[in-house]
Backbone as XML, in Angstrom:
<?xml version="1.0"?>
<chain id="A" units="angstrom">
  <residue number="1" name="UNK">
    <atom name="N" x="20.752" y="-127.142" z="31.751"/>
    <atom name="CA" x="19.934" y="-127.830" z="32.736"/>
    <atom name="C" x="19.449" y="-129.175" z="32.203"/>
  </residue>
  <residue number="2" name="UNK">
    <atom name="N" x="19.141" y="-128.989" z="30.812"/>
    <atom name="CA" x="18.373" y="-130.461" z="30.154"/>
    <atom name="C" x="19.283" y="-131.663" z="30.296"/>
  </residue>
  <residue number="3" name="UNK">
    <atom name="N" x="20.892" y="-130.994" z="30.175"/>
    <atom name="CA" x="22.151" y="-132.065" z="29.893"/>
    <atom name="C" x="22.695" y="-132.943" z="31.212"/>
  </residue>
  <residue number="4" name="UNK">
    <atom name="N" x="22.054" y="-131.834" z="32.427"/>
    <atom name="CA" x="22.161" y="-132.451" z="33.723"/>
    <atom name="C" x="20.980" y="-133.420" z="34.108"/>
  </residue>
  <residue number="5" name="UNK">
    <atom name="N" x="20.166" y="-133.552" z="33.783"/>
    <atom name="CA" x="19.122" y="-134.404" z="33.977"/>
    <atom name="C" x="19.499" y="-135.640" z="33.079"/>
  </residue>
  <residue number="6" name="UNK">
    <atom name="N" x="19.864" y="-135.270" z="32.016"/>
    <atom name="CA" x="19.931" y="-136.367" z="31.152"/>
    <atom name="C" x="21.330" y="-137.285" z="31.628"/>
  </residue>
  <residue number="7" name="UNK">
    <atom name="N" x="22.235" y="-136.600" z="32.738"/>
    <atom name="CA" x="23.416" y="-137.535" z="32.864"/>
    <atom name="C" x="22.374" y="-138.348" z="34.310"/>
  </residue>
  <residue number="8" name="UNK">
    <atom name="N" x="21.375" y="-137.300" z="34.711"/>
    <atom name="CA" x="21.035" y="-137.877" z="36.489"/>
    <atom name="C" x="20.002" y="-139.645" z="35.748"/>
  </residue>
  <residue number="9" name="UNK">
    <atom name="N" x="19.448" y="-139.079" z="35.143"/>
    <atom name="CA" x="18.328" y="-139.973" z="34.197"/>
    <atom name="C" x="19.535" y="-141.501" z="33.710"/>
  </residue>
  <residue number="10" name="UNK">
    <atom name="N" x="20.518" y="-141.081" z="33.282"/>
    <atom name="CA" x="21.568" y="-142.282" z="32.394"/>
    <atom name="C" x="21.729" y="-143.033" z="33.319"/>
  </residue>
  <residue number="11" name="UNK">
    <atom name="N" x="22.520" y="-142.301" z="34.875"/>
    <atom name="CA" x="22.760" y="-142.910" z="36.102"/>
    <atom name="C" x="21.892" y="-143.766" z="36.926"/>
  </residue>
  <residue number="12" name="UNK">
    <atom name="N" x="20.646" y="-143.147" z="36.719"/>
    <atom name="CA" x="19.409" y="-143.968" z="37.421"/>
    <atom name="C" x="19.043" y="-145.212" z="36.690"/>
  </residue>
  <residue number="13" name="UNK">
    <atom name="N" x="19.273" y="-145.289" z="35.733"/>
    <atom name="CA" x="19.185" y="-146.408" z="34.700"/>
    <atom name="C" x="20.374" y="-147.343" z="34.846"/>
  </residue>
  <residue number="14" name="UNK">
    <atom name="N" x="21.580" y="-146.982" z="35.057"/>
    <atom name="CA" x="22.920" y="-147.840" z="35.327"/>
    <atom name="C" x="22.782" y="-148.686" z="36.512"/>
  </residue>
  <residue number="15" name="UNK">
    <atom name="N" x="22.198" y="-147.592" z="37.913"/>
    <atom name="CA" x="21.997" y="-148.013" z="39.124"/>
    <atom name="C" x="21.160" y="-148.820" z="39.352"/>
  </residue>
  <residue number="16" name="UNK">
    <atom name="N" x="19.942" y="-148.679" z="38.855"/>
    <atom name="CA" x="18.768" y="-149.747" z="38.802"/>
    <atom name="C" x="18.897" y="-150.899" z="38.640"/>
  </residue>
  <residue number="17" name="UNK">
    <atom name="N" x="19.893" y="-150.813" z="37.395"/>
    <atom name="CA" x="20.042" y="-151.904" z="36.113"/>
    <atom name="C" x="20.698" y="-153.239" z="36.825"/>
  </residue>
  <residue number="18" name="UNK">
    <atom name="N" x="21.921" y="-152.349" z="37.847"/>
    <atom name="CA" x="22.516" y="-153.067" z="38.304"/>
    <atom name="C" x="22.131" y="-153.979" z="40.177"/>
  </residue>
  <residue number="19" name="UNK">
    <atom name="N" x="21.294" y="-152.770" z="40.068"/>
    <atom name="CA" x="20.473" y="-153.614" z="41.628"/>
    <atom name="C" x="19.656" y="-154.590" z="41.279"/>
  </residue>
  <residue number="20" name="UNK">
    <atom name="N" x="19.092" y="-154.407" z="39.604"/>
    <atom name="CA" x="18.606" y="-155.952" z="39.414"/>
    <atom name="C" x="18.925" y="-156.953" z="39.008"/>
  </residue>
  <residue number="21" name="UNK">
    <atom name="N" x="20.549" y="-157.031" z="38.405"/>
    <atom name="CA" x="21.109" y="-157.912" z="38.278"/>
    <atom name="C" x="21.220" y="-158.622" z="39.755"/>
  </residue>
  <residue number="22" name="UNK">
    <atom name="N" x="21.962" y="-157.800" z="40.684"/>
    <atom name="CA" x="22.176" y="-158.738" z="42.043"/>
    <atom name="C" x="21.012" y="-158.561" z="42.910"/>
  </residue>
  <residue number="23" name="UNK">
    <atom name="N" x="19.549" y="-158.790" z="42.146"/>
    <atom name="CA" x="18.504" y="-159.037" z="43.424"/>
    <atom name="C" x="17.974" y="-160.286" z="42.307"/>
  </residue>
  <residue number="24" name="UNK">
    <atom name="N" x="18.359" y="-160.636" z="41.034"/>
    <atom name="CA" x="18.228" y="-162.014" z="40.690"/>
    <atom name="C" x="19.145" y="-163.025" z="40.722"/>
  </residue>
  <residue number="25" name="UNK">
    <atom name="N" x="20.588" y="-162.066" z="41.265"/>
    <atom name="CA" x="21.325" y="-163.488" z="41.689"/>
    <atom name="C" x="20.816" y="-164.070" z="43.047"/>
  </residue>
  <residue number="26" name="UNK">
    <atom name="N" x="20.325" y="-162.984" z="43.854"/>
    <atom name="CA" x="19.989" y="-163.376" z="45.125"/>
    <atom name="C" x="18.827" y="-163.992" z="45.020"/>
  </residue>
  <residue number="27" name="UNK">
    <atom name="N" x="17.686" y="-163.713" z="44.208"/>
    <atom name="CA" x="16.534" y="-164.725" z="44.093"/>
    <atom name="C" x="17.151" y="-166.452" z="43.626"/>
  </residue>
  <residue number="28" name="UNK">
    <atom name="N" x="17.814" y="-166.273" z="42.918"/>
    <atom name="CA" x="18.504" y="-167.563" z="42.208"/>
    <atom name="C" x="19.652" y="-168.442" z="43.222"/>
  </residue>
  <residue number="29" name="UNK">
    <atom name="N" x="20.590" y="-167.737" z="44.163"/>
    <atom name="CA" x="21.499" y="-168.629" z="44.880"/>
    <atom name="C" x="20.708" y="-168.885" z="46.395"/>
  </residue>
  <residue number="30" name="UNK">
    <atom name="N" x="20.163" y="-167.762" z="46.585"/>
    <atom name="CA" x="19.148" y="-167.617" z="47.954"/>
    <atom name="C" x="18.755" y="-169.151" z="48.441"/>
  </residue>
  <residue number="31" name="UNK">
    <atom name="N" x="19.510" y="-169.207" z="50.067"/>
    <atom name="CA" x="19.758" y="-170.450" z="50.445"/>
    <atom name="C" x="18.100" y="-171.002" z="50.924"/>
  </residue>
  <residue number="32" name="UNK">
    <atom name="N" x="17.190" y="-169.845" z="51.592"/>
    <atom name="CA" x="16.124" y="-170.327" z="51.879"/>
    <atom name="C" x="15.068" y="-169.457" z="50.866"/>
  </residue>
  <residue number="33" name="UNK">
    <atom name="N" x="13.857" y="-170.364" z="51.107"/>
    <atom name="CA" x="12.777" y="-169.437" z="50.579"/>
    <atom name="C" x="12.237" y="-167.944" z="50.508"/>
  </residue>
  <residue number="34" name="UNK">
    <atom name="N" x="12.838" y="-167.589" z="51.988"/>
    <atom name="CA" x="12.460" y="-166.200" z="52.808"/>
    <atom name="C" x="13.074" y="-165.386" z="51.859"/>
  </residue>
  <residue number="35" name="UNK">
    <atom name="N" x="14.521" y="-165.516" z="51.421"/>
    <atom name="CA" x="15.459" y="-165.042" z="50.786"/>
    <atom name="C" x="14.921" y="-164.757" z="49.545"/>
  </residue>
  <residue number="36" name="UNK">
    <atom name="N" x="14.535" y="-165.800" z="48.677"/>
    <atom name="CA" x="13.786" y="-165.829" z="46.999"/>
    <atom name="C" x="12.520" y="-164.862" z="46.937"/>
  </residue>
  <residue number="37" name="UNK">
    <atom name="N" x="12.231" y="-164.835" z="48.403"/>
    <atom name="CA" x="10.455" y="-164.039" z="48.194"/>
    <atom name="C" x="11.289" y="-162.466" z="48.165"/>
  </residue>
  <residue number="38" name="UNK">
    <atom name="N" x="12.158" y="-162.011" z="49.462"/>
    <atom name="CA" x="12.064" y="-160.853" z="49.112"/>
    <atom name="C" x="13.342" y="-160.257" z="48.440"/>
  </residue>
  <residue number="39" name="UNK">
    <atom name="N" x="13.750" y="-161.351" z="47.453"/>
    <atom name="CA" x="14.589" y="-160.518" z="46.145"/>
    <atom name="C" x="13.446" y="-160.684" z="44.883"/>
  </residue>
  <residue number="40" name="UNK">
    <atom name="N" x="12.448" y="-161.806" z="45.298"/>
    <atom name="CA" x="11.553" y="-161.262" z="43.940"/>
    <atom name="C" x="10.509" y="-159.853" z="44.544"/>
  </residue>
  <residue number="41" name="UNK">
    <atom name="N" x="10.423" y="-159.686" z="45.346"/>
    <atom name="CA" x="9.962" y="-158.579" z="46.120"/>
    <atom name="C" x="10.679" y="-156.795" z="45.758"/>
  </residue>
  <residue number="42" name="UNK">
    <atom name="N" x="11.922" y="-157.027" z="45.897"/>
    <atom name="CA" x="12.585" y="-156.346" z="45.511"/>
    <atom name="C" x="12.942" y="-156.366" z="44.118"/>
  </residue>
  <residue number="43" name="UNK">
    <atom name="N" x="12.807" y="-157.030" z="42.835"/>
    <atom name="CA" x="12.649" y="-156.912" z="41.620"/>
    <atom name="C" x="11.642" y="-156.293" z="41.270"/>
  </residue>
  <residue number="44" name="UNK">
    <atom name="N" x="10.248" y="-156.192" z="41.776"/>
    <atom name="CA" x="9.053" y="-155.621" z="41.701"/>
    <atom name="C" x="9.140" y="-154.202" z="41.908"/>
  </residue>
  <residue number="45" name="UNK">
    <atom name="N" x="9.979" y="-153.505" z="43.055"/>
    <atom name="CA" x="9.928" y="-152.433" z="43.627"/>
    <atom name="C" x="11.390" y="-152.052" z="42.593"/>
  </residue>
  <residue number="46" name="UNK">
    <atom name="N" x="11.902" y="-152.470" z="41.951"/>
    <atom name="CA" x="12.911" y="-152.017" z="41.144"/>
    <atom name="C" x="12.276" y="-151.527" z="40.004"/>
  </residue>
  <residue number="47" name="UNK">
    <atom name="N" x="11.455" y="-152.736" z="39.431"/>
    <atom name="CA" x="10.809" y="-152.152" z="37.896"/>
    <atom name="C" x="9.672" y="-151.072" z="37.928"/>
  </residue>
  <residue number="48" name="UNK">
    <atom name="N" x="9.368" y="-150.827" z="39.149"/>
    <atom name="CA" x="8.755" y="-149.690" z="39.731"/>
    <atom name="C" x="9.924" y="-148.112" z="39.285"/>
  </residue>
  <residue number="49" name="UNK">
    <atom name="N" x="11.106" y="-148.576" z="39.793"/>
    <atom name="CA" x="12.058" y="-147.232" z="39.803"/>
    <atom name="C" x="12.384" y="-147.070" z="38.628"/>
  </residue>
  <residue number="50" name="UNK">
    <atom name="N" x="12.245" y="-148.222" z="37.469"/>
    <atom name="CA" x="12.485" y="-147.843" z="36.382"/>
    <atom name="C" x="11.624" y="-147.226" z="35.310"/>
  </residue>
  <residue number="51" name="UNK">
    <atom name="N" x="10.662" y="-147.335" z="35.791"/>
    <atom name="CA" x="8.903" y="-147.211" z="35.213"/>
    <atom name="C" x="8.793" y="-145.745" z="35.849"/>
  </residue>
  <residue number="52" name="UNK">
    <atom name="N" x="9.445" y="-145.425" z="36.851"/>
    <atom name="CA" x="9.292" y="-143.711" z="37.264"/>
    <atom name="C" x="10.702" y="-142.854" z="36.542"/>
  </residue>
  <residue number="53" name="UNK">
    <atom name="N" x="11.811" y="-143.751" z="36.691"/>
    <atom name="CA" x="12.535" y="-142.931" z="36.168"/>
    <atom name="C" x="12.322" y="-142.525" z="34.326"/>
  </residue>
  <residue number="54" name="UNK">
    <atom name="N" x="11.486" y="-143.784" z="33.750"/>
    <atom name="CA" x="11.445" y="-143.845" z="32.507"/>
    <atom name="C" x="9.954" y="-142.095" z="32.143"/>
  </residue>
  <residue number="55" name="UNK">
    <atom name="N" x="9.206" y="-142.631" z="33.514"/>
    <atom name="CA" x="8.336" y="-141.663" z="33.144"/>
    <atom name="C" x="8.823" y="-140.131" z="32.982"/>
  </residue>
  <residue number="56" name="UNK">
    <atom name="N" x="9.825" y="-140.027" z="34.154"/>
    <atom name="CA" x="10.465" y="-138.401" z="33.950"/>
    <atom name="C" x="11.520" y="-138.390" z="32.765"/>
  </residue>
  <residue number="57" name="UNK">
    <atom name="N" x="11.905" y="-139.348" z="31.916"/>
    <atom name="CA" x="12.738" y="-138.992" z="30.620"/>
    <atom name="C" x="11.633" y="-139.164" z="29.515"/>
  </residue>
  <residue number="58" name="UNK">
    <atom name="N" x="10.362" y="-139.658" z="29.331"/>
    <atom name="CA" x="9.622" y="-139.533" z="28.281"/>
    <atom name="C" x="8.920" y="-138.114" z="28.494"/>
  </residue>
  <residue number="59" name="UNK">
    <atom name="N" x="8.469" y="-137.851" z="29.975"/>
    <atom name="CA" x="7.297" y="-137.138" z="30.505"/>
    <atom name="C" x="6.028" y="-137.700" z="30.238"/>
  </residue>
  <residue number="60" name="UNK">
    <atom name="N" x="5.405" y="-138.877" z="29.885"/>
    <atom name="CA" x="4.396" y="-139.297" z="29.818"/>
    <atom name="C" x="4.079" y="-140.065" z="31.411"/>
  </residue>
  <residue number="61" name="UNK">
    <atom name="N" x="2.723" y="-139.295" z="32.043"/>
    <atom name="CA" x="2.230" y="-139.797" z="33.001"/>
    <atom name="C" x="1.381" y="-140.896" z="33.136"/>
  </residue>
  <residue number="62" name="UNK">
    <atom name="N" x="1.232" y="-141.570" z="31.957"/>
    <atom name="CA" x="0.466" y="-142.507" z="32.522"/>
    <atom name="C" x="1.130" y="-143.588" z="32.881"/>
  </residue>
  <residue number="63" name="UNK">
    <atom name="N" x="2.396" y="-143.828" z="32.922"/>
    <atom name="CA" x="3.046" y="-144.720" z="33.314"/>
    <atom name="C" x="3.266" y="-144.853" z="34.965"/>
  </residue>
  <residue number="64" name="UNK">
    <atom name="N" x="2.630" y="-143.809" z="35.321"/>
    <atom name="CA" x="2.806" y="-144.015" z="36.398"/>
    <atom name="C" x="1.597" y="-145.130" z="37.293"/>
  </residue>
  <residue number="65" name="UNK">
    <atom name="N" x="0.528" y="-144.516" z="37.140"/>
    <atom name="CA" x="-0.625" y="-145.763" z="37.084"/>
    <atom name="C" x="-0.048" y="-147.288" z="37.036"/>
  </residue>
  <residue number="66" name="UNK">
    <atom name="N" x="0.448" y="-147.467" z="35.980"/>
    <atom name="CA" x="1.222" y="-148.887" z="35.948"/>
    <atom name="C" x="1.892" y="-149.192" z="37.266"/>
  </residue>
  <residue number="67" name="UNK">
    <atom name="N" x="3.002" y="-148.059" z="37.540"/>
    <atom name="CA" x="3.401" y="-148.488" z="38.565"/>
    <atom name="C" x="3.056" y="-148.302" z="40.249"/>
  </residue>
  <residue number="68" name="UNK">
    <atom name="N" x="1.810" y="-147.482" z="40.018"/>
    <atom name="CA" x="1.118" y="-147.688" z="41.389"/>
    <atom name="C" x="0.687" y="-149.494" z="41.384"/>
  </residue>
  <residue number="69" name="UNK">
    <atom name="N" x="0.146" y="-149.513" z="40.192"/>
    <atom name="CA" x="-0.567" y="-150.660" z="40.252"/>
    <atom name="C" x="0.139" y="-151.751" z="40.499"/>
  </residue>
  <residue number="70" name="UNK">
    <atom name="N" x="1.708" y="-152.128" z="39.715"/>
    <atom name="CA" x="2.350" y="-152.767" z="40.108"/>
    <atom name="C" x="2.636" y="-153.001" z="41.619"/>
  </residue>
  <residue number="71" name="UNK">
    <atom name="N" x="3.395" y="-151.663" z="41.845"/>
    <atom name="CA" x="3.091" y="-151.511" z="43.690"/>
    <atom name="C" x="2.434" y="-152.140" z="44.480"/>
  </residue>
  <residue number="72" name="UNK">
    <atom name="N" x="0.790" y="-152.418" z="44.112"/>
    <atom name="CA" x="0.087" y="-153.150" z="44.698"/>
    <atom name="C" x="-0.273" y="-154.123" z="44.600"/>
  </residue>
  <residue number="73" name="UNK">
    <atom name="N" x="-0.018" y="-154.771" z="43.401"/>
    <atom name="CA" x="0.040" y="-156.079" z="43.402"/>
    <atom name="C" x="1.708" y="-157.154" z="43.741"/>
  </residue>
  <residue number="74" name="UNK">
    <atom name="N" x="2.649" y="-156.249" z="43.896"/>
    <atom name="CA" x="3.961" y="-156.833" z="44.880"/>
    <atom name="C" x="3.007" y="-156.973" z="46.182"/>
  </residue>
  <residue number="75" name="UNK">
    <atom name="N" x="2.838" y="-155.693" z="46.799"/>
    <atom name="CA" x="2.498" y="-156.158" z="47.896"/>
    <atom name="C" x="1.831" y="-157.040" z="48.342"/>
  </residue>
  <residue number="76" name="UNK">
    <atom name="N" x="0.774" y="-157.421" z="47.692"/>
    <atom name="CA" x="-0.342" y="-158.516" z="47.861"/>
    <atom name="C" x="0.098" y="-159.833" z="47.810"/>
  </residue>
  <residue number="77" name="UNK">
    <atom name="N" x="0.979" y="-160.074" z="47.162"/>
    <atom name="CA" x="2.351" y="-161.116" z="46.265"/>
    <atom name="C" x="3.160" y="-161.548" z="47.547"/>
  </residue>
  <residue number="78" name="UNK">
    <atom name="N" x="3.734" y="-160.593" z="48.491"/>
    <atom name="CA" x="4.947" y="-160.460" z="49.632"/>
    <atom name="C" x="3.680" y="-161.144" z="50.216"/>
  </residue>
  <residue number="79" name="UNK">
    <atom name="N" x="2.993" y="-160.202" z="50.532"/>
    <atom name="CA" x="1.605" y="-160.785" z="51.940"/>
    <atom name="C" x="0.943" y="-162.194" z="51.789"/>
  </residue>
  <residue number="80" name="UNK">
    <atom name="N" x="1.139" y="-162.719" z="50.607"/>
    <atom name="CA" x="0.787" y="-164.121" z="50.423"/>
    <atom name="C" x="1.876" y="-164.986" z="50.816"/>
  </residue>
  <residue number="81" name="UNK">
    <atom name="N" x="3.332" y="-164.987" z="50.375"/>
    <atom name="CA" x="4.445" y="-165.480" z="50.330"/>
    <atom name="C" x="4.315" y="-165.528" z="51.837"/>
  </residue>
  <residue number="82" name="UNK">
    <atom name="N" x="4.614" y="-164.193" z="52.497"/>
    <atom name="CA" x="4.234" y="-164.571" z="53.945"/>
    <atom name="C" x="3.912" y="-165.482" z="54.643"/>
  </residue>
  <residue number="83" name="UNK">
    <atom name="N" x="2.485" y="-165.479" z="54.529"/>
    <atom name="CA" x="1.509" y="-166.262" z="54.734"/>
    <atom name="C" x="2.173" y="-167.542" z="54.566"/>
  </residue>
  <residue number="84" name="UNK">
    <atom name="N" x="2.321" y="-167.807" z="53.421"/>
    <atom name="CA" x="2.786" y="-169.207" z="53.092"/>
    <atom name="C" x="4.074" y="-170.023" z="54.084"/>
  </residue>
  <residue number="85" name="UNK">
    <atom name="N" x="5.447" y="-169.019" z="53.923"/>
    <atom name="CA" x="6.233" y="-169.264" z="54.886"/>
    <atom name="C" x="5.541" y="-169.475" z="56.172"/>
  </residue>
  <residue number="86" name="UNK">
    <atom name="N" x="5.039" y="-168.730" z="56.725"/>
    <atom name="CA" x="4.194" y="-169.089" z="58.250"/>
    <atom name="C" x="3.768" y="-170.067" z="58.552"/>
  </residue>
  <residue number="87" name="UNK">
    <atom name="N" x="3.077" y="-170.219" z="57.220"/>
    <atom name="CA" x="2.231" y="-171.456" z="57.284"/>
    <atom name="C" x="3.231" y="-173.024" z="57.192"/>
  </residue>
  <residue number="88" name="UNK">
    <atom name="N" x="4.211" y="-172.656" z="56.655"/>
    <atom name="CA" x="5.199" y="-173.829" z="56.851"/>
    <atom name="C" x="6.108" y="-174.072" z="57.838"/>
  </residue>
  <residue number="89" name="UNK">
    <atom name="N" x="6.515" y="-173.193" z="58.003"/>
    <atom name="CA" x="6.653" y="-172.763" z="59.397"/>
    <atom name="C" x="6.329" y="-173.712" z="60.531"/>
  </residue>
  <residue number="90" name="UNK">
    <atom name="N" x="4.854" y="-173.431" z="60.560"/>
    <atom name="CA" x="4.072" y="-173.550" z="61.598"/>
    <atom name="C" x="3.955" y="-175.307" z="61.252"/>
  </residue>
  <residue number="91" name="UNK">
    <atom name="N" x="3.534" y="-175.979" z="60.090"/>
    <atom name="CA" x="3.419" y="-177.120" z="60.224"/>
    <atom name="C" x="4.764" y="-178.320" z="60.295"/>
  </residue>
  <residue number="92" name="UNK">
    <atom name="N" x="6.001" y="-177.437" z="59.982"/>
    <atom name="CA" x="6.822" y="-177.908" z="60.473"/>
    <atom name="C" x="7.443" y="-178.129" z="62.029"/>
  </residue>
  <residue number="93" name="UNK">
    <atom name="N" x="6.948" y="-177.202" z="62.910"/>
    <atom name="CA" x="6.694" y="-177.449" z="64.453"/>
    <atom name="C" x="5.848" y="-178.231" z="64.629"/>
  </residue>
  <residue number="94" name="UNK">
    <atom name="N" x="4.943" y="-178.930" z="64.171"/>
    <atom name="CA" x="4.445" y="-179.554" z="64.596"/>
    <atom name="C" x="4.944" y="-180.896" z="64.390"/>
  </residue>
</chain>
């Protein structure tokens, strides 16, 4: 049972690894701004999956805290970016 976790655990680490390679190419070639906010958006919610998957191969819980916390400060991060786009947005109609 330990040897099956440890291949599910290797995989989650490969998969991750590699959704964050192509959510910083997409922050980096990303033609508009909208694009850069939510691949750095999605880098946030990645190092989240790695910070949980890391917690179930150490078993130490306090890592998880970190990544609530992280959690909430992406979000606050997106909800500003928002804002901001809107706000340019908006003064560009005018």
């Amino acid at each position: 049972m330990d040897n099956w976790l440890a291949i599910v655990i290797s995989l989650s680490y490969l998969v991750l690894f590699l959704s964050l390679m192509m959510a910083f190419i997409r922050m980096a070639l990303g033609p508009t701004l909208a694009d850069r906010v939510v691949a750095l958006d999605l880098i946030a919610f990645i190092t989240i999956g790695f910070i949980a998957v890391y917690t179930l191969d150490s078993g130490q819980r306090a890592f998880l805290d970190v990544a609530i916390t992280l959690g909430l400060v992406a979000f606050l991060g997106t909800v500003v970016f928002a804002r901001l786009i809107a706000k340019r947005v908006s003064e560009e109609r005018e």
